[in-house]
N, C-alpha and C positions, 0 to 999 in steps of 0.2 A: 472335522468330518472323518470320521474313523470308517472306511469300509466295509459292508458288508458282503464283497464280493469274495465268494471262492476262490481260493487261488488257481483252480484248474481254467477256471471262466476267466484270468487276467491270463494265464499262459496261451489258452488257445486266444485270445484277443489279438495278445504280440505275435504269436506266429502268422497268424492272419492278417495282420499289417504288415510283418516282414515280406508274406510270400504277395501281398495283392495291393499294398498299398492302401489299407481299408481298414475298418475292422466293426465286427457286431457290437450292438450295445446292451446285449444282454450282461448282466450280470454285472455292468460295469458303473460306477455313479457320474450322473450327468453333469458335473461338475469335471472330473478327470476328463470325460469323454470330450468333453469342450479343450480342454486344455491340450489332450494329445492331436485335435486337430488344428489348432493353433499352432503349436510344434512343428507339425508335415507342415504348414503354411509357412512356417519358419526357414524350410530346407533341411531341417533335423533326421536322424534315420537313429531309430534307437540302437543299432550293435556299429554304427560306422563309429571312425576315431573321433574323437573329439577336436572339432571345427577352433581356427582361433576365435576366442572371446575376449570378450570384454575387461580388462584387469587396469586397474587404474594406477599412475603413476606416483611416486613416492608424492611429489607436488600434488596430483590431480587428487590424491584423498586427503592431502593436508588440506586442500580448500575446501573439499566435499567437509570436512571435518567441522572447518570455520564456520560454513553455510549453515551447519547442522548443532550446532554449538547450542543452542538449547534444549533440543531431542535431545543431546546427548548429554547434557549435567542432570535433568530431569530422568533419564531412564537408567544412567547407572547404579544408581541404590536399587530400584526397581531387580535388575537384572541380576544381582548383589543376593538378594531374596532369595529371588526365585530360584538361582543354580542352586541356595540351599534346602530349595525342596527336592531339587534330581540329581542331587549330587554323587547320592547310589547307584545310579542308572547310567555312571560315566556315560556322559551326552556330554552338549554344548548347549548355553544361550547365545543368541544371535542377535545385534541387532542391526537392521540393514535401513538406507535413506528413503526414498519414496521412488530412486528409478533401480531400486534391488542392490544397489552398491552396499556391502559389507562394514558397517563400521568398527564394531566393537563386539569381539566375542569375549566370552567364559566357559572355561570347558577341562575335562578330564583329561591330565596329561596322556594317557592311554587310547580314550578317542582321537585328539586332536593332530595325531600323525597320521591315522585313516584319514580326519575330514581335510588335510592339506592336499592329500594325493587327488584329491576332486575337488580342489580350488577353494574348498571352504572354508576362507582364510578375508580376513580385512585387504578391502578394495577391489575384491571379484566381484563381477557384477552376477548374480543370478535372476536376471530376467527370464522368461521364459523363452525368449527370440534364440538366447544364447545357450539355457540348461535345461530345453524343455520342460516339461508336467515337476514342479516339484514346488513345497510349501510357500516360499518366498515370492516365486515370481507370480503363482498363480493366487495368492492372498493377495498380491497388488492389482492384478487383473479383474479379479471377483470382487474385492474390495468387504471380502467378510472370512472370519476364523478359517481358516483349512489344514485339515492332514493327509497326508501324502505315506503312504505307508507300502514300503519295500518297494513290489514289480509297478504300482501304480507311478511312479516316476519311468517318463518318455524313456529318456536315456538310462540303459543297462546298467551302464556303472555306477549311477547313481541308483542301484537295486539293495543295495545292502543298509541305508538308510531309514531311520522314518522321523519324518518332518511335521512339525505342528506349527502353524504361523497365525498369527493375527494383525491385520492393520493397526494404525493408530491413526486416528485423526484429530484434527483442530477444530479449534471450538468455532472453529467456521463452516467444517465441513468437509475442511481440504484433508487429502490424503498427506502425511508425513512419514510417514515408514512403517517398517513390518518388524513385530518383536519375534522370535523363534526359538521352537525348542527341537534339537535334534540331537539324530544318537543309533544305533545300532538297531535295527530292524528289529531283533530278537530280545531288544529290552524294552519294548512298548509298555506305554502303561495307561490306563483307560482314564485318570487324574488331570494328562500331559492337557489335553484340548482345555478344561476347566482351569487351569493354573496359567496356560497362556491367556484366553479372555481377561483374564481377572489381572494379570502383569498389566495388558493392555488397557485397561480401565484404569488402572494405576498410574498411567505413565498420563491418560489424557487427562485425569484429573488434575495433576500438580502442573503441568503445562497450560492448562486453562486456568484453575486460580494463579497463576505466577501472570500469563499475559494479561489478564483482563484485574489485574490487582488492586486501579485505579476506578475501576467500574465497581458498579452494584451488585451483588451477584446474588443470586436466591439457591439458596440449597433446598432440596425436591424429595420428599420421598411419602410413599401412601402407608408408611408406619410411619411411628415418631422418632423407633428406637433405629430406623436406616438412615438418618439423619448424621453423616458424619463418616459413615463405612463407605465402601468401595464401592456398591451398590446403588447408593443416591446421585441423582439428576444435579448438577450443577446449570445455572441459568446467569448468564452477563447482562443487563439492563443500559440502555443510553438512560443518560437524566432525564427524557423526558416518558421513558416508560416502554421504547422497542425493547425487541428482543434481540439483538447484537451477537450472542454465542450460546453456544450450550454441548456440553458432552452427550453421548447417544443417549443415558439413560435421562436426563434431561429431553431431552426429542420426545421419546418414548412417552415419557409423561405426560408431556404436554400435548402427544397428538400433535405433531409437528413433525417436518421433516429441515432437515438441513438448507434445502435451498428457499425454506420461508425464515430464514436467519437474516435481520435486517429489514424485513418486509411486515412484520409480524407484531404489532403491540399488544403489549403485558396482558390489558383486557381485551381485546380478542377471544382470549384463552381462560380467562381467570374471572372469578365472579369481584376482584376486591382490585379497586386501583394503585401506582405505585405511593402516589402520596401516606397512604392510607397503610400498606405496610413499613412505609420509613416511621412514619407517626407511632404504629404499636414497637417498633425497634428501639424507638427512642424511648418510647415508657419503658420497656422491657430487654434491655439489651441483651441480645445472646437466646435470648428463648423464640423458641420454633412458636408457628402459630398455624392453624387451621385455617384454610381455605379450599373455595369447589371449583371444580374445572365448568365448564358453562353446560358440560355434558352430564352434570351433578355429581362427576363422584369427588373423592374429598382428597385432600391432601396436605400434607404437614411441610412451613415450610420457613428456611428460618436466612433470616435478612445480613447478608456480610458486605462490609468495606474499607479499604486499609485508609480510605480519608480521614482525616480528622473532623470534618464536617462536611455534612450535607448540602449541595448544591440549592439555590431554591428549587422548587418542581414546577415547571410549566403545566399551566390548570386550562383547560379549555373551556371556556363559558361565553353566554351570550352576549355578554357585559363587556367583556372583556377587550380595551384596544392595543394592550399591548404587555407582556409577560416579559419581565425583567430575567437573562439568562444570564448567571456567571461563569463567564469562561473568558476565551483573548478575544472571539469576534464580538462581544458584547463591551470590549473594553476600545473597540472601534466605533461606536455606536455612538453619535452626538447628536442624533437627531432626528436624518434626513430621512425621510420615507424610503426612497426606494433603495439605500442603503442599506437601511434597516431590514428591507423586504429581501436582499440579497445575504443578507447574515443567516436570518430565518429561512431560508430556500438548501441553502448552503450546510445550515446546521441538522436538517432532516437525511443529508444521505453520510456526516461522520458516520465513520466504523463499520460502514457496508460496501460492498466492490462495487460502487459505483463511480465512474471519472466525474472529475468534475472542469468545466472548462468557461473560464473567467474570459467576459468580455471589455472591452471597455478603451476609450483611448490611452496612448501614450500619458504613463504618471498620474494615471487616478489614482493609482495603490494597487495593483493587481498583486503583484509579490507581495507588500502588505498583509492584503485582504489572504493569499496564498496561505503565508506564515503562521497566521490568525486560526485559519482551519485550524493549520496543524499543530495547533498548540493546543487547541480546544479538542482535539481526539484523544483516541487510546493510544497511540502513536508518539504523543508527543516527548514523550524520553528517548525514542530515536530518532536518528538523523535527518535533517530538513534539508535536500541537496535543490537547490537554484541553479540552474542553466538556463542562461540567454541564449538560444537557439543562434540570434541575429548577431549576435558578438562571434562568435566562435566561427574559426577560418573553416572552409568550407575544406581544406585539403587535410586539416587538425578533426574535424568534427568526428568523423568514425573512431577512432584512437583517443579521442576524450569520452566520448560517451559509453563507448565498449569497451575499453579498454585492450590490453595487449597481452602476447605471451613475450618471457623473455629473448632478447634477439629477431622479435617478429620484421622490422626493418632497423634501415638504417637511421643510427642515432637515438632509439630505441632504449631503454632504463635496463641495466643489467637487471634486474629485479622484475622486470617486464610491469605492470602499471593495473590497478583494478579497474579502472574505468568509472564516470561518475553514476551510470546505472547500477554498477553494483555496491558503492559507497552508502546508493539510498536502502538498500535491505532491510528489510525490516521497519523503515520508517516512510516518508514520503518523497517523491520525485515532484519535482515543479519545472514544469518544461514552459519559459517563458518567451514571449514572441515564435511559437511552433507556427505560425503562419509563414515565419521566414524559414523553414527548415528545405532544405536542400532535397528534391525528390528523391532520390536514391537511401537517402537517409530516413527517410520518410519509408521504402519499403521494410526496412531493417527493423527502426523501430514498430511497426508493425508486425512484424512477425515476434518481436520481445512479447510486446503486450499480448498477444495471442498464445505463445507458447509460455509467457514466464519463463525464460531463459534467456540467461547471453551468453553469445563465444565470443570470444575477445578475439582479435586478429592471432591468427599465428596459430590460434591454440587448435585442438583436435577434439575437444567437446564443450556442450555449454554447462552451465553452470543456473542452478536455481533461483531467483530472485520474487522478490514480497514488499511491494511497494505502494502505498497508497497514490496514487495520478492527481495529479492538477496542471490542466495547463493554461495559458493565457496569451491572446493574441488582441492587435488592436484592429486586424483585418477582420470585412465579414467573410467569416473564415465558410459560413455554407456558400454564400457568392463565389467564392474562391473553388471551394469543392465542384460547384455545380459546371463552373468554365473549367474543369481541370486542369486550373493552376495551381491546387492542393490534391492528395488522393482521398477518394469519397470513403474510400473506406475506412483509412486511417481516421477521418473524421467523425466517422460514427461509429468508431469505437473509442475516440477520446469525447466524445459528446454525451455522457451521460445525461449529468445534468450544466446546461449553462445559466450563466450566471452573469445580469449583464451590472459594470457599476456606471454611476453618476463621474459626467464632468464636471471639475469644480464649476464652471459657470452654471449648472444646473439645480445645484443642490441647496436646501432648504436651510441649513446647518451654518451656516457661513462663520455666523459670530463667535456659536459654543468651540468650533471647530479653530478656528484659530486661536482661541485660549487652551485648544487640548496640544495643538501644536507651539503653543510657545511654551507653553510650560514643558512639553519635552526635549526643548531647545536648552530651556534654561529652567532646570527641577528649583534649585535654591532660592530664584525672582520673581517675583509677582509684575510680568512685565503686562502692559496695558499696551491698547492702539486709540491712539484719539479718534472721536466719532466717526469726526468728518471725514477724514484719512479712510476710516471701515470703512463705509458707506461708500467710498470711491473702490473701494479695493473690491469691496462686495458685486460693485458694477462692471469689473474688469472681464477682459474673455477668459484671460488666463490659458492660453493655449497648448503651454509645458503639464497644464492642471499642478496638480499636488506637488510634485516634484518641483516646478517651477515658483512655487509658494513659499513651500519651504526653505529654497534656496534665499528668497527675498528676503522674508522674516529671520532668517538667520544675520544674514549681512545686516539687516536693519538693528538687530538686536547688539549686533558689534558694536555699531555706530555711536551707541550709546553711552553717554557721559557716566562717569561714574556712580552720579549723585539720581542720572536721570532712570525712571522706569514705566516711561509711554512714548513710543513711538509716534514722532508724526512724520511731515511732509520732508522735515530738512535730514531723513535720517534714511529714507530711498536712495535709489540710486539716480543717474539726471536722466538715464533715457527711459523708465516707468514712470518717473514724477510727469515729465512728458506727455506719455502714454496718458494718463490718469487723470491730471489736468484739464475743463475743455478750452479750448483751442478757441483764442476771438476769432473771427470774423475778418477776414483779409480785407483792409482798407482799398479803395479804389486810388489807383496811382493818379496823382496829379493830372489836369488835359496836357495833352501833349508829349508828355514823359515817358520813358521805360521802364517798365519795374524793374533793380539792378539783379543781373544774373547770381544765381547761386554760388555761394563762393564754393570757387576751387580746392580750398585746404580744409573743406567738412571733413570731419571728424573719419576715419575710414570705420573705425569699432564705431560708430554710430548707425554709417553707411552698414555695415554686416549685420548688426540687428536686425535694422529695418527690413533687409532684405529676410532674414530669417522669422521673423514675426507674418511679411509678407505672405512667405510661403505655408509658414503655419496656418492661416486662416486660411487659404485657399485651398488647404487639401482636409479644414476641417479639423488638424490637430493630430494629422496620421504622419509620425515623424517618420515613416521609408516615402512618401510619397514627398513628402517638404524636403528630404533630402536628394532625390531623383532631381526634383525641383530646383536644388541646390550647387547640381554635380558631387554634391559631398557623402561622406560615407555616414551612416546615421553615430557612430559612435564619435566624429567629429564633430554631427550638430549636438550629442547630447554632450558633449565635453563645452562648445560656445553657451549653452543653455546655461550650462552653471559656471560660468566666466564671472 
């Protein structure tokens, strides 16, 4: 945005703000005009001295750096380039994070002792709160190309400048930093606005094919021959045909906007479905193909993926009972309908900011099913962080989950500690049993999810984070909300979508399901269960569910003779054989007689099952309620469970 304002109509503008607190908006572009009143809103005075700001710590821009550590391997060639288009114009390139903080400049040694004298240096922040009207802070606010040229910058001393900035953003949408070209007022040049768009196209294209490298992605353009330049649409596809990402000139094309990313399938928009362009990729690999947007105009478009093979493609038809999906939640699939129904529920919100929140009792597989996602996402090469809410000491919980600054208390890690929120960046959080989380904890984490940020104890500012949500409780976690023994709100923002599983006593699968589980007990064995033994097992309640199975079949599987490879009756344990077994019919004692009292030296590990099997069925299979029931603490009943 280069100015057309006189500069006698910026002069009387500032004086007239100086002398009234105000100023006309003639002559001035409504863009600026916004921003210097943003500024007064700030407390900013364009001739007073310059207020403390913002300047980040040798530590606070090493981790800004960490955070950022993809922006920045992706934009330094970028930036590399471009100073050697303005190299003559002794300037600077800038590149700064998404809250104005300063990463990584390049610049003419001749400039770059002017731009330190106004902080224009790695780790100042220029926000506008802090540097008033000037390209960086106000491309982050406007959220599109700006320049800022000489008196149009709030504050005075920033007058000798002029500034050209453009955002960058992810192929989600989200703002990640501001590229910038700056340099002496008097060396403008009308090229600068055109070469920063075009850096910043630069930078979002190799950042969106690098994340989405594992996805489909469709390259976009209404010639054949912009197929490949800085100028064409870049498009990321789910397997089954959404639209997942796309850079602007992607948007653009499609007649899309950023916030239908995730929402939006391929035909929606497109006259040809996705099967149907993998099919001509496959006869024709590499070559662009034609296709119409549903508004008929035309468009050339050519099919990329770093797979080695094709996914199948999920086909919708009337026939159809059921579409085989290769991913990890399909590699939990043995059967059961409503399993099955929560894979597919499950697999329609990957790769969009929606939470997802797993219901289901104690040890169906929530973490399982959790893991499953994330392996079957775009995500899945980073980090999969598990926390049990209900484990973690309540006096421990804020300093695990935020982590800390160094020294923040006592006993403290010299090193100070990331916390397990910020471990998950970039990949996925699984926050399991969140129904036991600790109210206070509960407002914290709420304000993460809300702001995307954490401050660690100790520290003096927060820190950016990007993390897919899942969480999982065996509470009904809206009963919970609605009595405000949960907060309502934290709930319905981890509630996108829920997802409830089967308990094993419920489920259709029994048989295929325990051949999927012994075999991952024992990969090398072809271990069998005798009929009769299934059929007993098949009729159990199973109150630990999955987890409680597993533990059996495990020990059962020990049990086992060298020679032998089917489990039966002699290879359980004595108080399931028990269980399992039915029970004759108590004989009528003799006339006259006493039936003789129970002996004294029962078994006590009999006696403590019982009692714990007892309270499992009475609370339904909800192991905090079995163990209330219990006096014990749940990680003692899940430690007797697998005794």
């Amino acid at each position: 945005m280069r100015t057309t304002s006189p500069a006698l109509a910026l002069r009387q503008a500032r004086l007239h703000l100086q002398e009234h607190g105000d100023f006309p908006l003639d002559g001035i572009d409504e863009r600026v005009a916004r921003s210097w009143r943003r500024s007064m809103a700030a407390g900013l005075l364009p001739n007073a001295r310059l207020a403390e700001t913002e300047h980040a710590s040798a530590r606070g821009l090493r981790d800004t750096l960490a955070v950022n550590v993809d922006l920045l391997s992706h934009s330094r060639p970028v930036m590399e380039f471009l100073f050697e288009q303005v190299r003559h114009s002794q300037g600077m390139v800038i590149l700064a994070d998404q809250r104005g903080t300063l990463m990584h400049t390049l610049g003419h040694p001749e400039f770059l002792g002017k731009a330190e004298r106004v902080a224009l240096s790695c780790g100042a922040s220029w926000q506008e709160q802090y540097r008033g009207t000037n390209a960086i802070g106000t491309a982050l606010v406007e959220r599109s190309t700006v320049e800022i040229h000489g008196a149009e910058h709030f504050l005075e001393r920033n007058g000798f400048l002029t500034c050209t900035a453009a955002p960058i953003m992810s192929g989600k949408g989200d703002l990640m930093g501001v590229i910038d070209i700056s340099g002496d007022h008097r060396g403008s040049h009308p090229h600068t606005l055109g070469l920063v768009n075009m850096a910043a196209s630069m930078i979002e294209n190799r950042l969106l094919s690098a994340t989405c490298r594992r996805q489909i992605r469709l390259h976009l353009h209404a010639q054949l021959e912009g197929i490949g330049s800085v100028a064409e649409g870049i498009v990321a596809l789910s397997d089954d045909g959404w639209i997942v990402g796309a850079n602007r000139a992607g948007l653009s094309l499609l007649r899309i906007r950023s916030l239908d990313l995730g929402a939006t399938p391929l035909s929606s928009v497109m006259d040809v479905r996705l099967d149907e362009l993998l099919s001509r990729h496959r006869r024709h690999p590499g070559q662009p193909s034609q296709v119409h947007l549903l508004d008929g105009s035309v468009l050339f478009v050519q099919v990329q993926t770093d797979r080695l093979a094709f996914p199948p493609i999920q086909v919708c038809a009337a026939t159809a009972t059921h579409v085989v999906a290769s991913d990890a939640l399909s590699q939990l699939d043995t059967g059961d309908l409503r399993w099955r129904s929560a894979t597919e529920k499950a697999r329609r919100v990957l790769d969009k900011p929606i939470p997802l929140l797993i219901q289901g009792e104690s040890g169906v597989g929530k973490e399982l099913f959790a893991r499953a996602v994330h392996d079957s996402s775009a995500r899945r090469g980073a980090p999969f962080v598990a926390i049990n809410c209900a484990a973690l000491p309540e006096n421990l919980i804020e300093a695990e989950l935020f982590g800390y600054a160094p020294g923040a208390f006592t006993g403290a890690r010299r090193e100070g500690s990331l916390g397990r929120l910020r471990e998950a960046h970039g990949g996925t959080l699984f926050l399991d049993e969140i129904g036991d989380m600790p109210t206070t904890m509960q407002t914290r984490l709420l304000r993460v999810l809300q702001e995307r940020r954490v401050t660690p104890l100790g520290a003096g500012h927060g820190v950016d984070v990007d993390f897919a949500l899942i969480c999982a409780t065996h509470c009904k976690l809206r009963e919970e909300a609605q009595s405000g023994a949960f907060r309502s709100d934290l709930y319905y923002r981890i509630n996108g979508l829920t997802v409830l599983l089967p308990a094993l006593r419920e489920r259709a699968d029994f048989d295929a399901l325990t051949r999927r589980l012994l075999h991952n007990l024992q990969p090398d064995l072809t271990i069998m269960v005798a009929s009769d033994l299934l059929e007993r097992l098949a009729k159990h309640d199973w109150p630990g569910n999955l987890r409680q199975y597993v533990n059996v079949l495990r020990t059962a599987s020990a049990m086992l003779d060298p020679h032998e490879n089917c489990i039966n009756w002699q290879h359980l344990p004595d108080d399931l054989t028990q269980d399992l077994k039915p029970q004759a019919p108590a004989s009528p004692a003799p006339h006259g007689m006493k039936r003789p009292a129970p002996d004294d030296s029962h078994n006590l590990g009999e006696l403590s099952r019982v009692a714990i099997r007892q309270a499992l069925d009475a609370s339904r299979g909800n192991m905090s309620q079995a163990a209330r029931r219990l006096g014990i603490s749940r990680q003692t009943l899940y430690r007797k469970l697998s005794d």
